[in-house]
C-alpha positions as CSV (number, residue, x, y, z in Angstrom):
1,X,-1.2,-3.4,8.4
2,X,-2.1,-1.8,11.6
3,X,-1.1,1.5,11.7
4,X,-2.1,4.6,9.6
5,X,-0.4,6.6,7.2
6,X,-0.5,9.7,9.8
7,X,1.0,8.0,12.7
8,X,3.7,6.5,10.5
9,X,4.3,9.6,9.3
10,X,4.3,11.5,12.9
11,X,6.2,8.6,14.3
12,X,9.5,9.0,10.9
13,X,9.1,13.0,11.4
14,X,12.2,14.7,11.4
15,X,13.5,11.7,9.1
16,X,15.8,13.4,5.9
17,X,15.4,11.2,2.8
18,X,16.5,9.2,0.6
19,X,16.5,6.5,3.0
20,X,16.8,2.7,2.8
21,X,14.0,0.3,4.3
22,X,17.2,-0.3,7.2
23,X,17.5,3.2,7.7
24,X,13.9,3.8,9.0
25,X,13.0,1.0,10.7
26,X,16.1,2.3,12.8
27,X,14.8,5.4,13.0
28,X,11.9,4.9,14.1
29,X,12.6,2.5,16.7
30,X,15.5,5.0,18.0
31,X,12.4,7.5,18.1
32,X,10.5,5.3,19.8
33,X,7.9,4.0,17.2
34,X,4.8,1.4,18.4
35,X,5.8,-1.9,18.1
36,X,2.9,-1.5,15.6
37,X,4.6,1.2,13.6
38,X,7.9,-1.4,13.7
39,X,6.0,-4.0,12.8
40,X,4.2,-2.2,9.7
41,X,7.1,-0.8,8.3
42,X,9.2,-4.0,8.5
43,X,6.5,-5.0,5.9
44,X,8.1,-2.4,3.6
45,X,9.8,-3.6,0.4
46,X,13.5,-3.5,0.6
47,X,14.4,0.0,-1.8
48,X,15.5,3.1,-1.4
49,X,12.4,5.6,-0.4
50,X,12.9,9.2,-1.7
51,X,10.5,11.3,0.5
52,X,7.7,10.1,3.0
53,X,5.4,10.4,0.1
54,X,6.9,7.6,-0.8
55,X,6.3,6.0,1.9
56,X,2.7,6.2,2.2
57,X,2.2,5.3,-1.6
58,X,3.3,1.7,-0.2
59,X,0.7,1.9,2.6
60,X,-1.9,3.1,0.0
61,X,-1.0,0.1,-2.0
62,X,-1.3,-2.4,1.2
63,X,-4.6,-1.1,2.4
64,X,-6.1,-0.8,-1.0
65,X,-5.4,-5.0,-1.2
66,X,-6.5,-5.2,1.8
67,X,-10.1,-3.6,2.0
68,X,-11.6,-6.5,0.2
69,X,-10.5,-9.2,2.1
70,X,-11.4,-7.2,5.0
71,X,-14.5,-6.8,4.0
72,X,-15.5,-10.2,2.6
73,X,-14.9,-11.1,6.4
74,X,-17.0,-8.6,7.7
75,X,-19.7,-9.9,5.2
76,X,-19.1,-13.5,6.5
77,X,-19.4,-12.7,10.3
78,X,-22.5,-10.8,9.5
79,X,-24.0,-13.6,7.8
80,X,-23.2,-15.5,10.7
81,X,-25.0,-13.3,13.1
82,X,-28.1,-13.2,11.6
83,X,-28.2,-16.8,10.9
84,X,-27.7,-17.3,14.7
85,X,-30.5,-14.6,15.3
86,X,-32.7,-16.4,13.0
87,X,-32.3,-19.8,15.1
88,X,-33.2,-17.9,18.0
């Protein structure tokens, strides 16, 4: 996910609910969303969404799985660079 909940929400303003995953990926693009906005909310499950809370429950959901993953990579690359500042 690339995109934060406030620009997903700035990008679907305007938007009246309930609306189906189909109804605001094409609203967004016809209010010409990022292709990162696009691209984040095609990751959206396929239901009904009854308000833009809604919405960015999902997105709370993705990043909150995320984070660790994110940051055992950080970890990793860090243990990289001080290895390679040891060799030096």
């Amino acid at each position: 996910m690339r995109s934060n909940a406030t620009a997903i929400q700035e990008a679907l303003l305007g938007m009246e609910y309930p609306r189906s995953k189909k109804d605001i990926l094409d609203y967004a693009r016809s209010h010409n969303a990022s292709e990162n906005i696009v691209s984040d909310l095609q990751d959206l499950p396929d239901r009904q969404y009854e308000s833009p809370a809604d919405i960015r429950n999902v997105f709370g959901e993705h990043r909150e799985a995320e984070t660790p993953e994110r940051i055992n990579e950080d970890i990793e690359k860090i243990d990289r660079d001080m290895e390679s500042w040891r060799r030096q």
